[in-house]
py3Dmol code that shows the C-alpha trace and the ligand (Angstrom):
import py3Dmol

protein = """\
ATOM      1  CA  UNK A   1     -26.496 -28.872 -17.706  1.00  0.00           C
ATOM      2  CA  UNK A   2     -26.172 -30.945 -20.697  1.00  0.00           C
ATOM      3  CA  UNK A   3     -23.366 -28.608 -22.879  1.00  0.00           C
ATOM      4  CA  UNK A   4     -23.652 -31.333 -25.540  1.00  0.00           C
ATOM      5  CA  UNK A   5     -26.920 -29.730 -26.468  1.00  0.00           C
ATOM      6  CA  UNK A   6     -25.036 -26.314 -26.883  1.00  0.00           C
ATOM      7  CA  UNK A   7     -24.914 -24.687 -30.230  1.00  0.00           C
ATOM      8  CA  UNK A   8     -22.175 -24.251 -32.596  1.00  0.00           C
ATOM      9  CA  UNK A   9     -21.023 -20.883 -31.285  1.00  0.00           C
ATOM     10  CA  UNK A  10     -21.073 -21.494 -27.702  1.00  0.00           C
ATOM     11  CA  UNK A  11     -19.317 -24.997 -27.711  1.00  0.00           C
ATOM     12  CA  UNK A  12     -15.775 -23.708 -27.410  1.00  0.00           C
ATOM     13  CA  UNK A  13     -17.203 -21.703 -23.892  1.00  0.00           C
ATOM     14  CA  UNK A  14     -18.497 -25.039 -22.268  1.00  0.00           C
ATOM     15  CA  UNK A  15     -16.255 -25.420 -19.135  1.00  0.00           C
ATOM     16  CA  UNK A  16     -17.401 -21.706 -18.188  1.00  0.00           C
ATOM     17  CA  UNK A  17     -21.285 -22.161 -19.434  1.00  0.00           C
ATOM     18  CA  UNK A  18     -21.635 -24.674 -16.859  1.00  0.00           C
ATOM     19  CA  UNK A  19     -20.861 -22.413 -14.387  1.00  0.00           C
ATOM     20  CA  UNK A  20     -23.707 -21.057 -12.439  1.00  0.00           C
ATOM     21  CA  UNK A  21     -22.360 -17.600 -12.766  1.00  0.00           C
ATOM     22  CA  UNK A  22     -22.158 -17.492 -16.454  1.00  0.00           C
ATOM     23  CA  UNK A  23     -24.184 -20.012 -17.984  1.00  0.00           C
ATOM     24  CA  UNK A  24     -25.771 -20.355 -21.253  1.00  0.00           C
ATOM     25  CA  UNK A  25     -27.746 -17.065 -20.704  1.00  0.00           C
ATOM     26  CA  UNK A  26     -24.592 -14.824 -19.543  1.00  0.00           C
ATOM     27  CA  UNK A  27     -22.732 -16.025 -22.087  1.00  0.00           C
ATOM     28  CA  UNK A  28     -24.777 -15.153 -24.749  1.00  0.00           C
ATOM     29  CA  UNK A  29     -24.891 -11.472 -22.586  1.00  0.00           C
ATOM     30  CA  UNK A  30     -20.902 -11.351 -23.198  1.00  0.00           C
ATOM     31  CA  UNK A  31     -21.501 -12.065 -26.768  1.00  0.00           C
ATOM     32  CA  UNK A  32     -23.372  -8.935 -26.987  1.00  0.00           C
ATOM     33  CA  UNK A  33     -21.252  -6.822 -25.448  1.00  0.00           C
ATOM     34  CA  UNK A  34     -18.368  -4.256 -26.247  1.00  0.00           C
ATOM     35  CA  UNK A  35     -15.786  -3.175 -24.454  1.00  0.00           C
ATOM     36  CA  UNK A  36     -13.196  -0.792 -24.610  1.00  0.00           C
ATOM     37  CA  UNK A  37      -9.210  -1.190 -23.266  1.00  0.00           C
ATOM     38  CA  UNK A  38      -7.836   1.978 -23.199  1.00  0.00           C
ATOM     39  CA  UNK A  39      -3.574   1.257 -22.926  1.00  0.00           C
ATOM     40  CA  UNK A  40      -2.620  -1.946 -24.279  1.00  0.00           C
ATOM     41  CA  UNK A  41       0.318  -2.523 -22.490  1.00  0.00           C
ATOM     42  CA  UNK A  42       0.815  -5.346 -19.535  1.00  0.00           C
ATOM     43  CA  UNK A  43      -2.855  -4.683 -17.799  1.00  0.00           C
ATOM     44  CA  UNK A  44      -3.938  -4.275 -21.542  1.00  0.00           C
ATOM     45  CA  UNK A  45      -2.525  -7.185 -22.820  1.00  0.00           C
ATOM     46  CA  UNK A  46      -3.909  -9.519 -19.767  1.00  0.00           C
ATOM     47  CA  UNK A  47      -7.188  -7.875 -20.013  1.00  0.00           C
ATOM     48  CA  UNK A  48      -7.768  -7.957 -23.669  1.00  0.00           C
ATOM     49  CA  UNK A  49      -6.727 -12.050 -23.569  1.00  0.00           C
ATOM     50  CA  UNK A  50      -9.027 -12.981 -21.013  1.00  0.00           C
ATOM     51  CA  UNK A  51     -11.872 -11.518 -22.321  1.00  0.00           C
ATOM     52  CA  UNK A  52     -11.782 -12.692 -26.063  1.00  0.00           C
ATOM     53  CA  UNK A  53     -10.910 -15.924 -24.613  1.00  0.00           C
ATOM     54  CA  UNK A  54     -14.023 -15.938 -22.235  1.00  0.00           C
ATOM     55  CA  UNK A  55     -15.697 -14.629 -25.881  1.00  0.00           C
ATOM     56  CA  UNK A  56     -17.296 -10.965 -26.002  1.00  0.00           C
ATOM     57  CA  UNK A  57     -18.997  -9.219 -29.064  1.00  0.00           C
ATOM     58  CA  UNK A  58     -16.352  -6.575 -29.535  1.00  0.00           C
ATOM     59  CA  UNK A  59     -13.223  -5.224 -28.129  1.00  0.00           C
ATOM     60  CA  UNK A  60     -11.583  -1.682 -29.261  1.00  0.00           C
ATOM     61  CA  UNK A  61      -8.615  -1.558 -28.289  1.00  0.00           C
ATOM     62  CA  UNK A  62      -6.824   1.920 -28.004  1.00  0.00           C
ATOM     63  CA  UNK A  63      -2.952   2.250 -27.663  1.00  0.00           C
ATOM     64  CA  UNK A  64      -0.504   4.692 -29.898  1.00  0.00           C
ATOM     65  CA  UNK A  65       2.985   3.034 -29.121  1.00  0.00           C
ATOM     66  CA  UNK A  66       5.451   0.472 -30.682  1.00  0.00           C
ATOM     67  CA  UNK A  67       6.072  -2.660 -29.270  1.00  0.00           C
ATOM     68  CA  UNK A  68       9.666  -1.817 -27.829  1.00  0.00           C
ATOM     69  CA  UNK A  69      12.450  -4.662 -26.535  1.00  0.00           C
ATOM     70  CA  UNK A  70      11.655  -3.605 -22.545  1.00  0.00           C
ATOM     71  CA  UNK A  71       7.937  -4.171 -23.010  1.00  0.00           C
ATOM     72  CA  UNK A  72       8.320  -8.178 -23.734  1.00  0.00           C
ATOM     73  CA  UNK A  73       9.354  -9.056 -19.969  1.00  0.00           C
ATOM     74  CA  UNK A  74       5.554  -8.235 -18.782  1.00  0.00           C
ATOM     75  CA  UNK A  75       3.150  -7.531 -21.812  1.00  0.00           C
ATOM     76  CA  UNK A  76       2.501 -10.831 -23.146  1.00  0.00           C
ATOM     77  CA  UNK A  77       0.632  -9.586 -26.002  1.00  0.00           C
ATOM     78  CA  UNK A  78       3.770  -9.206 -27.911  1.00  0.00           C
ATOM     79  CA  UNK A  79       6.661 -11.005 -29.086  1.00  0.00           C
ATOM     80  CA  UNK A  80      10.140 -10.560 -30.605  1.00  0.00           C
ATOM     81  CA  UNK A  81       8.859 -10.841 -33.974  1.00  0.00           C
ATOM     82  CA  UNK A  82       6.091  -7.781 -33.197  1.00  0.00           C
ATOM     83  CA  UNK A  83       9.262  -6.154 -31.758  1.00  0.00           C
ATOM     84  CA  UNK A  84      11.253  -6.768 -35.120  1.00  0.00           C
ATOM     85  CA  UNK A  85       8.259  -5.580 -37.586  1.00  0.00           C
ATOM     86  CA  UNK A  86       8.262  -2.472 -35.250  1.00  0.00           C
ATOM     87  CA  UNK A  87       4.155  -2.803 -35.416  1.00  0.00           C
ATOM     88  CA  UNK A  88       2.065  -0.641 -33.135  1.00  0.00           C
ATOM     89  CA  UNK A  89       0.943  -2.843 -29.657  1.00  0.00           C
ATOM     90  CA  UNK A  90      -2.600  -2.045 -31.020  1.00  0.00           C
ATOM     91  CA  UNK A  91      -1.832  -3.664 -34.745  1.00  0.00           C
ATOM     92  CA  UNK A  92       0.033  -6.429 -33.243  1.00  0.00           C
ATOM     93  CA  UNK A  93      -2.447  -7.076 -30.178  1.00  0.00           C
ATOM     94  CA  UNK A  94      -4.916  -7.047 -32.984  1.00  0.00           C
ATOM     95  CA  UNK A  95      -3.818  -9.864 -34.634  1.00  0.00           C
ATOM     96  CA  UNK A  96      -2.566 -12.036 -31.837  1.00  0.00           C
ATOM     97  CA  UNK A  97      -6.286 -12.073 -30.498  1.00  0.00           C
ATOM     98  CA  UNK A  98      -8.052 -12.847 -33.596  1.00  0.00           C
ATOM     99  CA  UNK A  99      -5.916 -16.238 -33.566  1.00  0.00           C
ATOM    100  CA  UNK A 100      -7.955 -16.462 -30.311  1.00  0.00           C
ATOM    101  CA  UNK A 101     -11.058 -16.165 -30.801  1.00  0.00           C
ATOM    102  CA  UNK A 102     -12.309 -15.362 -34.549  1.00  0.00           C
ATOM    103  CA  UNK A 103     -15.559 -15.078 -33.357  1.00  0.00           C
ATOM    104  CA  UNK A 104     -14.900 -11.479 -31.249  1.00  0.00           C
ATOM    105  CA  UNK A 105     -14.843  -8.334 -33.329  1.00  0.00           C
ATOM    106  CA  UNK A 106     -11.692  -6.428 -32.739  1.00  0.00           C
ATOM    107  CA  UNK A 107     -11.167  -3.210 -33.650  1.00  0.00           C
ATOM    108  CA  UNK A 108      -7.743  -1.695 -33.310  1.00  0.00           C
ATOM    109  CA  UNK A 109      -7.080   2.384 -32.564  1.00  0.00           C
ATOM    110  CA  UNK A 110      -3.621   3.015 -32.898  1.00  0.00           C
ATOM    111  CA  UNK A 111      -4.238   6.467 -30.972  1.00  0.00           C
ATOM    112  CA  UNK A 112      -3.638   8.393 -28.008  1.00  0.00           C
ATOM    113  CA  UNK A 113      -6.464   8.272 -26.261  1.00  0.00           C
ATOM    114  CA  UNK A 114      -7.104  12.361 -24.967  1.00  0.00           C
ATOM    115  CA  UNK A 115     -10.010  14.928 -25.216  1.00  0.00           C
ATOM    116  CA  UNK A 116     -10.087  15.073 -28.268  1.00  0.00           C
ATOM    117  CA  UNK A 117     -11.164  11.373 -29.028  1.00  0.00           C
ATOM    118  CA  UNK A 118     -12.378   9.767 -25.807  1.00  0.00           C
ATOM    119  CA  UNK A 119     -16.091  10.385 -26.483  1.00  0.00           C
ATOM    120  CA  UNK A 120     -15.884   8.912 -29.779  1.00  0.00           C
ATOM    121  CA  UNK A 121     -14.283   5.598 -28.343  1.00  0.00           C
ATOM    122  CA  UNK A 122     -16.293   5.293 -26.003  1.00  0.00           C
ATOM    123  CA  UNK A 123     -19.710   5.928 -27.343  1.00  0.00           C
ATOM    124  CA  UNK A 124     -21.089   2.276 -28.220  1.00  0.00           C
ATOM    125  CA  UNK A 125     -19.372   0.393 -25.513  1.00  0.00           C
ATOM    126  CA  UNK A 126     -20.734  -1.043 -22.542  1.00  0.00           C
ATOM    127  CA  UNK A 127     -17.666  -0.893 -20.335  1.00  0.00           C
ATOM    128  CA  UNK A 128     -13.808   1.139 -20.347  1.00  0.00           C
ATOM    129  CA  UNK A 129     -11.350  -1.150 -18.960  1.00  0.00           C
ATOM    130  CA  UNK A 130      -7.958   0.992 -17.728  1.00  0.00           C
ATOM    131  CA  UNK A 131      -4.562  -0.342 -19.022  1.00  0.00           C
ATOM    132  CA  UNK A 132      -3.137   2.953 -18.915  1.00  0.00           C
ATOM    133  CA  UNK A 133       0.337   3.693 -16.795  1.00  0.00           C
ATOM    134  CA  UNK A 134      -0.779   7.467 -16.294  1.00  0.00           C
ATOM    135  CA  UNK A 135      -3.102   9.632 -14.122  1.00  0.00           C
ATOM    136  CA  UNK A 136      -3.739  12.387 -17.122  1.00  0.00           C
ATOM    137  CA  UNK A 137      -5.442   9.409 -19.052  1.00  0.00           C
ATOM    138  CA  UNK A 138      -7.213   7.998 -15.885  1.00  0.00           C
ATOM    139  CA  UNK A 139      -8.842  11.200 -15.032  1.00  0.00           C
ATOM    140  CA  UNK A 140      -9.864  11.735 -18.800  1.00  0.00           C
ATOM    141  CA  UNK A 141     -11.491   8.203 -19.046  1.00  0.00           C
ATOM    142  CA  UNK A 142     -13.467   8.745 -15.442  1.00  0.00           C
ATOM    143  CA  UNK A 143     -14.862  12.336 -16.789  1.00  0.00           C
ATOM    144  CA  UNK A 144     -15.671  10.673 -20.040  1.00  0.00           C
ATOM    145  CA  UNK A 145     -17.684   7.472 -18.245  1.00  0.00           C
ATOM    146  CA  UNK A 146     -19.017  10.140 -15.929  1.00  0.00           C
ATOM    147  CA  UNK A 147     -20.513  11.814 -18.395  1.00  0.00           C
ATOM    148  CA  UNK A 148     -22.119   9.453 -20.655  1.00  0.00           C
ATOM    149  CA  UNK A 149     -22.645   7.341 -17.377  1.00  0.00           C
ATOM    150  CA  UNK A 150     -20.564   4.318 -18.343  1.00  0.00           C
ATOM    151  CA  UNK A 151     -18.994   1.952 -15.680  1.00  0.00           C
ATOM    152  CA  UNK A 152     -15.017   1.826 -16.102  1.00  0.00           C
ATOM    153  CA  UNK A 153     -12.414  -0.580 -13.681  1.00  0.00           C
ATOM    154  CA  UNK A 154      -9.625   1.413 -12.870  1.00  0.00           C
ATOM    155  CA  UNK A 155      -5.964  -0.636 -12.332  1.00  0.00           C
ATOM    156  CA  UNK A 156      -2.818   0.574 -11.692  1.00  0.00           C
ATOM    157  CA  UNK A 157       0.618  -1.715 -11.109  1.00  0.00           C
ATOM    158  CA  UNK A 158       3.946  -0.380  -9.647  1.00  0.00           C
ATOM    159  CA  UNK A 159       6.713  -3.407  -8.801  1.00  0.00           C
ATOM    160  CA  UNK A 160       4.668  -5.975  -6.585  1.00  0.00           C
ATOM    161  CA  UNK A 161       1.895  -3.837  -5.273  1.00  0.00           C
ATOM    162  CA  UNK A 162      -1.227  -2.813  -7.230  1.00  0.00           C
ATOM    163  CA  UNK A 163      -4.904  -1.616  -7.273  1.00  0.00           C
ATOM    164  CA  UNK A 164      -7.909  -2.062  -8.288  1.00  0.00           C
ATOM    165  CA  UNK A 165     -11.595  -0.459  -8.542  1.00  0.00           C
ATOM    166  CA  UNK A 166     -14.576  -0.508  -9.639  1.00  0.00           C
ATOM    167  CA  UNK A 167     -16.371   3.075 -10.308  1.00  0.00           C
ATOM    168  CA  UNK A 168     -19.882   2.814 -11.618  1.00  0.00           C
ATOM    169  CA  UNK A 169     -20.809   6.668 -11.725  1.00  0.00           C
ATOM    170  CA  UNK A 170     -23.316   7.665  -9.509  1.00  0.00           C
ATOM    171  CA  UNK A 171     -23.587   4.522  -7.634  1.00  0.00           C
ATOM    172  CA  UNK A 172     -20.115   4.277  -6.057  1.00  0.00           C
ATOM    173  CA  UNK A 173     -16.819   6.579  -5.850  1.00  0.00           C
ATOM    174  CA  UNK A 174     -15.481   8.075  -9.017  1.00  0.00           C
ATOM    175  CA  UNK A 175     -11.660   8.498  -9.435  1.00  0.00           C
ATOM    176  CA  UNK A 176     -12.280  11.871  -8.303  1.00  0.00           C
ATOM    177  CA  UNK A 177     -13.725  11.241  -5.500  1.00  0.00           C
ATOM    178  CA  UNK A 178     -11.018   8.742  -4.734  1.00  0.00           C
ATOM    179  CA  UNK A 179      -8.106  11.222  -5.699  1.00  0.00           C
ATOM    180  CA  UNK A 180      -9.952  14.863  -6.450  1.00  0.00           C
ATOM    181  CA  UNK A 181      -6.667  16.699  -7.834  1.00  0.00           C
ATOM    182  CA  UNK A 182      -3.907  14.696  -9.990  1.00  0.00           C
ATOM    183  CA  UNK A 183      -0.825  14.435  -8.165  1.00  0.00           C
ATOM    184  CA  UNK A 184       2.773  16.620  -8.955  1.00  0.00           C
ATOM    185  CA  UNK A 185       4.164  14.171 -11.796  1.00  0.00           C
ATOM    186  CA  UNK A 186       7.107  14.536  -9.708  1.00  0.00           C
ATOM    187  CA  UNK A 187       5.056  12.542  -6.850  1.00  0.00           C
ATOM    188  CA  UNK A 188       3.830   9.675  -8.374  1.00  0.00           C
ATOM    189  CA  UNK A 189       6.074   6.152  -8.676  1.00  0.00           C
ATOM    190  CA  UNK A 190       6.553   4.922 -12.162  1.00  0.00           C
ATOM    191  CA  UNK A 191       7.151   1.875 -13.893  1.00  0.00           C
ATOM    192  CA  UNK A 192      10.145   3.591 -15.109  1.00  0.00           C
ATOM    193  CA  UNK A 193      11.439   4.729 -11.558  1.00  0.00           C
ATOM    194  CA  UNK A 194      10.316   1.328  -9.337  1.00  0.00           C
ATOM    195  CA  UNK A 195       9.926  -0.827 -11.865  1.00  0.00           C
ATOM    196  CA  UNK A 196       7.142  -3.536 -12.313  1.00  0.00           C
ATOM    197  CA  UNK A 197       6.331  -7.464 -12.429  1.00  0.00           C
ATOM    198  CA  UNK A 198       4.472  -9.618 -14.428  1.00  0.00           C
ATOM    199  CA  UNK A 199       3.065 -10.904 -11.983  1.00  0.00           C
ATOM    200  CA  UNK A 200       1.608  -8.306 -10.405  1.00  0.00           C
ATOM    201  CA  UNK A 201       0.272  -7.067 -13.217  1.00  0.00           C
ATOM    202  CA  UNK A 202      -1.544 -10.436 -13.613  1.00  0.00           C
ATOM    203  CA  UNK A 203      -3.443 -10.204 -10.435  1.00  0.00           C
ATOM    204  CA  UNK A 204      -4.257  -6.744 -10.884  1.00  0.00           C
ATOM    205  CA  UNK A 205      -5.875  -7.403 -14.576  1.00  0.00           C
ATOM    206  CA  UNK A 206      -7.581 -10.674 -13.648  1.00  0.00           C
ATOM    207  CA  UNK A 207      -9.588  -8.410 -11.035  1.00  0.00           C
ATOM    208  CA  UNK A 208     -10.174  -6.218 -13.354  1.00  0.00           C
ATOM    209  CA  UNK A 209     -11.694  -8.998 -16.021  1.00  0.00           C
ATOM    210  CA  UNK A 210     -13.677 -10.356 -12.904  1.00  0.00           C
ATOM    211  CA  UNK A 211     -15.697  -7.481 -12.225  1.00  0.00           C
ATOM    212  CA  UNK A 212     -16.147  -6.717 -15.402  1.00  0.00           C
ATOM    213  CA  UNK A 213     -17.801  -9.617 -15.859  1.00  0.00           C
ATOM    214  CA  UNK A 214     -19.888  -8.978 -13.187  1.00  0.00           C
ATOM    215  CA  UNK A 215     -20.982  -5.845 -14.423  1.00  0.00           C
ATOM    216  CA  UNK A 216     -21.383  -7.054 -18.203  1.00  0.00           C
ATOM    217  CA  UNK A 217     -23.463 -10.131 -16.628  1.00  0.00           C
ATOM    218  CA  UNK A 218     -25.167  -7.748 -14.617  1.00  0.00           C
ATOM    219  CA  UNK A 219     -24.201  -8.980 -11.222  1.00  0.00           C
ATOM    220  CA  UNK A 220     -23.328  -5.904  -9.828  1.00  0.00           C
ATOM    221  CA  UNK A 221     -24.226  -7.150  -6.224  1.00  0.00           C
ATOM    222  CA  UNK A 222     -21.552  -9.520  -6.355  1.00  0.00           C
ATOM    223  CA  UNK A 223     -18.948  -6.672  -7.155  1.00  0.00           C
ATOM    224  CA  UNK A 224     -16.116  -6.132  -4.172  1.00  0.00           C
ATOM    225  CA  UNK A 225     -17.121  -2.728  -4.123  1.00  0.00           C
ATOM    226  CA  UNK A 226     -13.992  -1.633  -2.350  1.00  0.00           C
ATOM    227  CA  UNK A 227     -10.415  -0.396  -3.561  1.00  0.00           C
ATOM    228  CA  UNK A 228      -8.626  -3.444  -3.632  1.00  0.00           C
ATOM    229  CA  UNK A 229      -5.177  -2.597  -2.747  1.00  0.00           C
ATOM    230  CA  UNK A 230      -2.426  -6.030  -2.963  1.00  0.00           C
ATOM    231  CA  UNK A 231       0.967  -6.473  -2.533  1.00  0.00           C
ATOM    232  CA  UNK A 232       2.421  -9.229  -4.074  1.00  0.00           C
ATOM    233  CA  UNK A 233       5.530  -9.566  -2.046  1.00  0.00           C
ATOM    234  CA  UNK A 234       4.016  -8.992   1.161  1.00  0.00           C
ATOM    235  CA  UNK A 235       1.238 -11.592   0.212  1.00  0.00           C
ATOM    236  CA  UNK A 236      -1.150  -8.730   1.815  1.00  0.00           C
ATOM    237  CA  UNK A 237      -4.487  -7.950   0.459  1.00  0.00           C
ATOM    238  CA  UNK A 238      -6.636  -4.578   1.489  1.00  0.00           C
ATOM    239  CA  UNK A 239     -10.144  -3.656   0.817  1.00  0.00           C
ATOM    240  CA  UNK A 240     -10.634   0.124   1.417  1.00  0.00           C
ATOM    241  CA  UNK A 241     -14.082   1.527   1.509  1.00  0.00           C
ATOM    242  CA  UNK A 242     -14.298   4.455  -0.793  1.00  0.00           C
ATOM    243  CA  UNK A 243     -17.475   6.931  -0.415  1.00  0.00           C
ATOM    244  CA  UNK A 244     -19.114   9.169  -2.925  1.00  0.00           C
ATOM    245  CA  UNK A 245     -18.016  12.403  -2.034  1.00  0.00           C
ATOM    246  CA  UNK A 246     -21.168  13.442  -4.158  1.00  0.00           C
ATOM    247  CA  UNK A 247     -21.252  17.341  -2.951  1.00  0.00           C
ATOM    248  CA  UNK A 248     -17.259  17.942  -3.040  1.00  0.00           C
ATOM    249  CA  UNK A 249     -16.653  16.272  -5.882  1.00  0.00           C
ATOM    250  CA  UNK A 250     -16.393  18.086  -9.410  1.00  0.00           C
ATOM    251  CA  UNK A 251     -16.722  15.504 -11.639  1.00  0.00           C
ATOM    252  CA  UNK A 252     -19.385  12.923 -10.129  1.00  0.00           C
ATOM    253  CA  UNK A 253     -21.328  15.490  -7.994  1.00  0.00           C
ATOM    254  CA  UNK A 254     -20.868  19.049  -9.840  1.00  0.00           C
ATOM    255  CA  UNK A 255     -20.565  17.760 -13.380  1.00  0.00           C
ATOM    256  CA  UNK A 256     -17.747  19.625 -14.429  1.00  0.00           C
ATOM    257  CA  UNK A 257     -15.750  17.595 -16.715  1.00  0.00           C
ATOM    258  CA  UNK A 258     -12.150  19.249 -16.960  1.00  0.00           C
ATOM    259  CA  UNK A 259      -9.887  16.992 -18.227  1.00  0.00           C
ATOM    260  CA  UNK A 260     -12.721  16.606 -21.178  1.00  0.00           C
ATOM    261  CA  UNK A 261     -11.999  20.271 -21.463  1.00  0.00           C
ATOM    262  CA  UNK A 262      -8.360  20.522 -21.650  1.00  0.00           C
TER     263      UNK A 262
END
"""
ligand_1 = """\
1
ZN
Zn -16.807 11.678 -7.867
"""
view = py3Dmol.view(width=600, height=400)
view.addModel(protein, "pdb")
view.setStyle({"model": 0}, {"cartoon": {"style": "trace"}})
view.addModel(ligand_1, "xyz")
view.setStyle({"model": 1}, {"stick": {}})
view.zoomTo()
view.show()
């Protein structure tokens, strides 16, 4: 391909035009597209980079809380000076990624993202990306993509293990079908409790961005199309096959939308 021919507003995305995946067509197909991050903190933050860096139409991005001093070590959004202005992540992450890419809209929510709202955020977007650190939200954002039949990428992080996938309703899994009741709080490893790296969380997001792109270039036979399940420490990698529980399950098979409800 000759990218000197390229226009204006595609010259900066050479080096990934020229790949067959993207090219001139698919990138002009991410320039059209929105997406929505709901949690801007580390999955957030390497989520929202990498895709106004590999240049989409529009990115909401949806977080309520303050940049605070134990963030810095893995959400590399922020910055001590963020920290010192006492800005909300989505202010501050709003700014940061303009000075990336002036071309993407960005459009900052400084909101908790619940029942109340979800619909709203979600109703011109083309795909939810999940940078949340909570079940609650998770099984809000699959009833709301359920519903209006919107693919989301689910990714959670807890020290140096992680997971990630891909539910496109009614096609694969939903998170219901992959976990039908939310587990006692009391159950569920934290960030807080175990702790988290970094690194990890870099893996994790970069899968995320990566079928997301696939889905936004409409590749969706190239997606893993498994629950990706890594740990980091162990240097082990796990593809689970998750099925449609279609009949059983009450969000992807009998419609009800509970956490919508609450
Ligand atoms: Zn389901």
């Amino acid at each position: 391909m000759n990218t000197k021919a390229l226009p204006d507003e595609l010259r900066r995305y050479k080096r990934q035009i020229i790949m067959p995946q993207i090219g001139e067509r698919g990138q002009r197909r991410l320039l059209a597209s929105t997406i929505a991050i709901i949690g801007l903190g580390a999955l957030g933050s390497v989520i929202a980079t990498s895709f106004v860096r590999l240049g989409i139409g529009k990115v909401k991005v949806v977080d309520r809380d303050h940049v605070e001093l134990d963030n810095l070590h893995r959400q590399i959004l922020y910055d001590e000076k963020d920290l010192a202005a006492g800005l909300p992540k989505a202010t501050a992450a709003a700014e940061k990624l303009r000075k990336m890419n002036s071309q993407v809209k960005i459009e900052p929510i400084v909101a908790h993202a619940g029942p109340d709202n979800i619909e709203n955020i979600i109703t011109d977007v083309d795909l939810v990306l999940d940078g949340t650190d909570n079940f609650e939200t998770r099984f809000l954002i699959n009833d709301a993509c359920v519903k209006h039949a919107l693919p989301w990428i689910y990714g959670g992080v807890i020290a140096t293990t992680g997971m990630c996938m891909v539910i496109i309703p009614f096609k694969s899994a939903c998170f219901r079908c992959l976990m039908p009741q939310k587990p006692p709080a009391q159950s569920i490893p934290t960030t807080a409790t175990h702790g988290v790296l970094i690194n990890t969380v870099s893996i994790i997001a970069s899968l995320q961005v990566m079928e997301g792109l696939k889905i936004l270039l409409q590749r969706e036979e190239d997606l893993i199309q498994k629950l990706v399940q890594i740990d980091v420490w162990r240097g082990s990698w796990t593809l689970l096959e998750i099925g449609r529980v279609e009949n059983d399950c009450p969000c992807c098979g009998h419609k009800k939308f509970e956490f919508l409800a609450r």
